[in-house]
C-alpha positions as CSV (number, residue, x, y, z in Angstrom):
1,X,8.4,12.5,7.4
2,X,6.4,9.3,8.1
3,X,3.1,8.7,7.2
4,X,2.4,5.8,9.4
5,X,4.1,4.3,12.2
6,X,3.8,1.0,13.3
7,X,1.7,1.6,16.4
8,X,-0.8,3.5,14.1
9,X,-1.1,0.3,12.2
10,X,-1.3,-2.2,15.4
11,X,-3.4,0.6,17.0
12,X,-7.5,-0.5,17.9
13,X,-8.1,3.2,17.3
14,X,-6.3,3.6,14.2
15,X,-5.8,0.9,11.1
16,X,-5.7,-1.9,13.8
17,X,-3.6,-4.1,11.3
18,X,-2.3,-7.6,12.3
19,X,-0.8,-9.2,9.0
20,X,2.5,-7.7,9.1
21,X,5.6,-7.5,11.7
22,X,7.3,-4.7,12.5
23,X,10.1,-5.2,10.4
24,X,7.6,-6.2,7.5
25,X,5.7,-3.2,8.1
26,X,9.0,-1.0,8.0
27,X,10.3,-2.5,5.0
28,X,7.5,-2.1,2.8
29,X,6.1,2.0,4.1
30,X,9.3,4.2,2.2
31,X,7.3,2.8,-1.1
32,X,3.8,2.4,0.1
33,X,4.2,6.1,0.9
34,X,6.0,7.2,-2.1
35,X,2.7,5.6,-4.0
36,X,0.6,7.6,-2.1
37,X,2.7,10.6,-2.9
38,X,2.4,9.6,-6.5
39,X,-1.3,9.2,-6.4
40,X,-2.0,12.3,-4.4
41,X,0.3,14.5,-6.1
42,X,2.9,15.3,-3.6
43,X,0.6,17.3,-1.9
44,X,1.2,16.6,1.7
45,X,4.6,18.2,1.3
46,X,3.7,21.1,-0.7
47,X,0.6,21.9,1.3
48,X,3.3,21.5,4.0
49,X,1.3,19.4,6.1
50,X,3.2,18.4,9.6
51,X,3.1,14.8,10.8
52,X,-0.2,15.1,13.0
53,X,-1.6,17.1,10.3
54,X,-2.0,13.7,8.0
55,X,-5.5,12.7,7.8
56,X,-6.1,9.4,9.2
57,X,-7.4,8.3,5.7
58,X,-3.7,9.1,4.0
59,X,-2.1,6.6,7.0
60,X,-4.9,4.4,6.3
61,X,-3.8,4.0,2.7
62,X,0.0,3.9,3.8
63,X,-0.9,0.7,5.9
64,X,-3.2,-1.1,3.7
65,X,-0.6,-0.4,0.7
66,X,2.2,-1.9,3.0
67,X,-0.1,-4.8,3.8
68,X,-0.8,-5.2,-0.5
69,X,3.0,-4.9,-1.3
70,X,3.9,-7.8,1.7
71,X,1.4,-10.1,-0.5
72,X,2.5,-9.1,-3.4
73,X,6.1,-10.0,-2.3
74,X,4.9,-13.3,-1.0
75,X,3.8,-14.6,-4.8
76,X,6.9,-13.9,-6.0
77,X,6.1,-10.1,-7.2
78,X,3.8,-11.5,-9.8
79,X,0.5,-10.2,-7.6
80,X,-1.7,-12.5,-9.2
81,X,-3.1,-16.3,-8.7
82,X,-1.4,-19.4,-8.3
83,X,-2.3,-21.3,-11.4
84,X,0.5,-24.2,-10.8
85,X,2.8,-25.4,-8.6
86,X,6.0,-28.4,-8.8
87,X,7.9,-29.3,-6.7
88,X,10.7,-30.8,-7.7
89,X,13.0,-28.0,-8.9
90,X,10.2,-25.5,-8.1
91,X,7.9,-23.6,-10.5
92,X,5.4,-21.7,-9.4
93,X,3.1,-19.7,-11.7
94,X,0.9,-17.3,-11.4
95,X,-1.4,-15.6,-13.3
96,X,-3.1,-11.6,-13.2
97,X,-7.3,-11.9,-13.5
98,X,-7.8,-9.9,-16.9
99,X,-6.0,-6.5,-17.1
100,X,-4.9,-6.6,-14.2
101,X,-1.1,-5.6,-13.2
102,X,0.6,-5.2,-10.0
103,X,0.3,-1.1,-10.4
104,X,-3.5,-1.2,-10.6
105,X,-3.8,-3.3,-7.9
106,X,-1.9,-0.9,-5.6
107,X,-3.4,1.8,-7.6
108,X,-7.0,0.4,-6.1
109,X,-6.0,-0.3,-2.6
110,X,-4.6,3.4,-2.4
111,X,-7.6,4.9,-3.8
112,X,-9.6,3.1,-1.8
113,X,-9.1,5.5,1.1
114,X,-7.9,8.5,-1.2
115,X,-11.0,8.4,-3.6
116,X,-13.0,11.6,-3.3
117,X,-10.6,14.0,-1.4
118,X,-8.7,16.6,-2.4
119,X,-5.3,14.6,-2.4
120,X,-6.6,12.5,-5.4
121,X,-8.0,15.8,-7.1
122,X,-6.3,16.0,-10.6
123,X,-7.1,19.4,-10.9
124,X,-5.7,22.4,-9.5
């Protein structure tokens, strides 16, 4: 099942994205939505919700967790601030602010949409 397609994420009505291609969008949503099933639980598919039974808020967090892992990709991975650069024989560095990893990074971008609803609920 998909989460989000790529016209929900180019859509004014829906996340109304414009950092990412198609193909950059497709290559990042199988793990931005295996994050969200993480995070939520795995509910959508044991509440058995159907594709247009996703609240807009769980696509949301599909497409702004595809948009986090395309960044992420572009530093190399690392996620965190250029701190130097050479160029011959190239280095780049980069450097995480204070406990902060590439996880909880995409753990905040997720629970930015997911916080307070019952998919993030730890309970039950």
């Amino acid at each position: 099942m998909i989460y989000a397609d790529y016209d929900y994420y180019k859509s004014e009505d829906g996340f109304a994205g414009t950092k990412l291609t198609e193909t950059e969008f497709k290559a990042n949503r199988k793990n931005a939505q295996a994050f969200v099933d993480r995070v939520t639980f795995h509910r959508i598919e044991l509440w058995g919700l159907t594709e247009a039974e996703i609240p807009d808020y769980i696509r949301d967090a599909v497409c702004s967790l595809c948009e986090k892992m395309r960044a992420l990709e572009e530093m190399g991975g690392a996620g965190g601030l250029k701190t130097s650069e050479a160029v011959g024989k190239q280095s780049v560095h980069y450097q995480f602010a204070a406990g902060t990893t590439r996880e909880s990074i995409l753990m905040d971008t997720a629970m930015h949409y997911l916080h307070s609803t019952p998919f993030a609920y730890r309970g039950f």
